[in-house]
N, C-alpha and C positions, 0 to 999 in steps of 0.2 A: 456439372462439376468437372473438372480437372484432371487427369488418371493421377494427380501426384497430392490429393485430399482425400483423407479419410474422415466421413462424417457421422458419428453415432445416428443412431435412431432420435425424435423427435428434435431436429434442429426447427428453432422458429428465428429466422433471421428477415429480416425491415429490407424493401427492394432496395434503400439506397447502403447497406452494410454491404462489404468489399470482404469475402472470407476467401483467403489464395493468393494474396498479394505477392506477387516477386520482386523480392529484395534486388539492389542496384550492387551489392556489397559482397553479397554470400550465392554461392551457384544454389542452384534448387532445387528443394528438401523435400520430402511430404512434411503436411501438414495433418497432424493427428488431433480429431476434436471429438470429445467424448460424448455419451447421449444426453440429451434434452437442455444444449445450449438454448441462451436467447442471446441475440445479437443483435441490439436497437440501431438505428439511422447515424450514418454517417459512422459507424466504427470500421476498425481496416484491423483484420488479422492476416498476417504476411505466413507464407509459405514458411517451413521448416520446424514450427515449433509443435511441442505435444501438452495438447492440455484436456486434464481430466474432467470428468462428471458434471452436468449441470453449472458449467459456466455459464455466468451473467457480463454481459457487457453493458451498462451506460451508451447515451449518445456520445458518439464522437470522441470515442476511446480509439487508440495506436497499441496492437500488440506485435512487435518488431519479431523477426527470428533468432532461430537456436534457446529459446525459453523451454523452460519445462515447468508448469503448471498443473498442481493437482486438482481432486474433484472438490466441487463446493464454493469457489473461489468470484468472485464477485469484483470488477475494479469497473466504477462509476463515474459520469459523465465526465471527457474532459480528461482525463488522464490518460501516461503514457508508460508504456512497460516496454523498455529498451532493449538491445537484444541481448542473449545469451544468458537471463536470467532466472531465479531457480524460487520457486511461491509456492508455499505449500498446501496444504489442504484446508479448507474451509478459512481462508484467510481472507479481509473485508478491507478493501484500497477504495477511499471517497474521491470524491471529485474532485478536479486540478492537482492531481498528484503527477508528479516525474519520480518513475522509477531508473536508474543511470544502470548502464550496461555493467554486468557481472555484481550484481547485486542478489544476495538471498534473505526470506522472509518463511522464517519457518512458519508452523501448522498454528492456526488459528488467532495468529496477529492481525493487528486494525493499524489501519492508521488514514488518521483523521482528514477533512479536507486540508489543500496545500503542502503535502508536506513535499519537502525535496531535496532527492538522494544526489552524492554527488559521489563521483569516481576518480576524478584527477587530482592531485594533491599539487601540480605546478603546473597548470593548465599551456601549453602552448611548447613546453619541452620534451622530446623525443624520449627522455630518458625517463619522463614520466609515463608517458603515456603508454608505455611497454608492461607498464605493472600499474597498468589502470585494474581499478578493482572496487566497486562500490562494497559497503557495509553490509553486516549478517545481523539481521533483528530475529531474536529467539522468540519460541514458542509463546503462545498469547500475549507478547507486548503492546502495551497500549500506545499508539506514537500520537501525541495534540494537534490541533490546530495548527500551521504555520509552519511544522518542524523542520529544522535541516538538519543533514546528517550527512558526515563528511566522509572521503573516503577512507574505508580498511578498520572502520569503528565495528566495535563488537558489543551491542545493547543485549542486554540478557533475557535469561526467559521471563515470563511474568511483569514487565518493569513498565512503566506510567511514566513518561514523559512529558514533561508539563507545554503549553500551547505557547511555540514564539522561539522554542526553546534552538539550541545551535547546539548540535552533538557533536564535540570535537575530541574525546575522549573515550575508552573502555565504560559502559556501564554494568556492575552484576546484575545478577538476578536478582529479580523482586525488591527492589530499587527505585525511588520517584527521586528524581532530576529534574531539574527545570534551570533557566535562566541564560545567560549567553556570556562565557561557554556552560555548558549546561551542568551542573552540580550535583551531588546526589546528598538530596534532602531529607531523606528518610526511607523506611522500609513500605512498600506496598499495605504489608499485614496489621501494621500500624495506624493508618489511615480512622479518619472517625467516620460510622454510618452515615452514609447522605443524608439519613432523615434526620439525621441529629444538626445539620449544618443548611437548614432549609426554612422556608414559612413560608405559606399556600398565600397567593394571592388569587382571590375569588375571581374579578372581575377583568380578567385580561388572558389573552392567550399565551402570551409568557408565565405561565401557570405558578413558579415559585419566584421566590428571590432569596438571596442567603440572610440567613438571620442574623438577628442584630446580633453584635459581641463577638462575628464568628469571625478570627481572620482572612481578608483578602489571597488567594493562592491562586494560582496557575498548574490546577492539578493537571487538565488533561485536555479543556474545551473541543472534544470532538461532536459527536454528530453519527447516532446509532439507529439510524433508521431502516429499515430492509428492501429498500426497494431505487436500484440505482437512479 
């Protein structure tokens, strides 16, 4: 190890995982990583950042410096968490996710494969790029399939993002949006039981299908599985 990494107790990291990387952009930092990481093949965590408790990395995950990450925190295969950004605790990022620099995800948000953050509002201008600043996803937000999310947007706590969706706007709390630009559709609390919006198909691995009469919605199509 490095004198400028600090590694908790039970780190299990894959010979081809890069944990120390020096940044070409930021002089170098320690790097603080909490106990009983896994760090699968081909991921690279770069010097500077501090991240809590039992992180899980995916294959072939980028986590950039000056982040601060807390314990519990999970981002799977394929995704990238930009530098300088701020993920809170027991929060679940799927695979092919770009997280864009100065972006924050508070404690216990998801969000679904593809989705992506973006930080520049006039991509290629000086005057933007000085108050580059990606989006603040609140507390347990559910973000879909596909999502994008533009920069300096404020999605609230609890809110369902429907899959495909373009978040170009403020969403409150507890909130289901969906569509391009994304809308807000109704209340979270509102929603009907899944079971009520379902019927068992026996014979296939795609186990249900939505039941007849129920309408067609883009509530959320993520992907809750626990294992990057």
């Amino acid at each position: 190890m490095l004198p400028d990494i600090a590694v908790g107790k039970g780190l299990n990291a894959d010979a081809t995982a890069i944990v120390g990387y020096r940044s070409s952009r930021a002089r170098p930092a320690e790097l603080v990583l909490g106990v009983d990481a896994v760090i699968r093949s081909g991921t690279v965590v770069y010097l500077g950042s501090r991240i809590g408790a039992r992180f899980q990395a995916g294959h072939n995950v980028v986590i950039r410096e000056e982040c601060e990450i807390g314990d519990d925190v999970s981002v799977w295969s394929n995704s990238v968490i930009d530098y300088g950004c701020r993920i809170g605790d027991r929060v679940k990022i799927h695979s092919n996710c770009y997280i864009a620099q100065f972006s924050e995800i508070a404690a216990g948000a998801f969000l679904a494969p593809g989705v992506t953050i973006a930080n520049d509002l006039y991509p290629g201008q000086a005057s933007s790029a000085a108050v580059m600043s990606g989006p603040s996803i609140g507390a347990g937000a559910q973000i879909g399939v596909n999502v994008t999310i533009l920069p300096f947007v404020r999605i609230g706590a609890g809110c369902l993002i429907g899959a495909g969706a373009v978040v170009a706007r403020d969403i409150p709390d507890g909130m289901v949006a969906f569509g391009n630009p994304a809308t807000v559709r109704g209340e979270v609390r509102d929603l009907r039981a899944i079971e009520d919006r379902l019927d068992t198909v026996a014979a296939s691995v795609s186990r249900y299908r939505l039941a007849a009469g129920v309408p067609e919605a883009p509530w959320q199509g993520g992907s809750r599985d626990d294992v990057p």
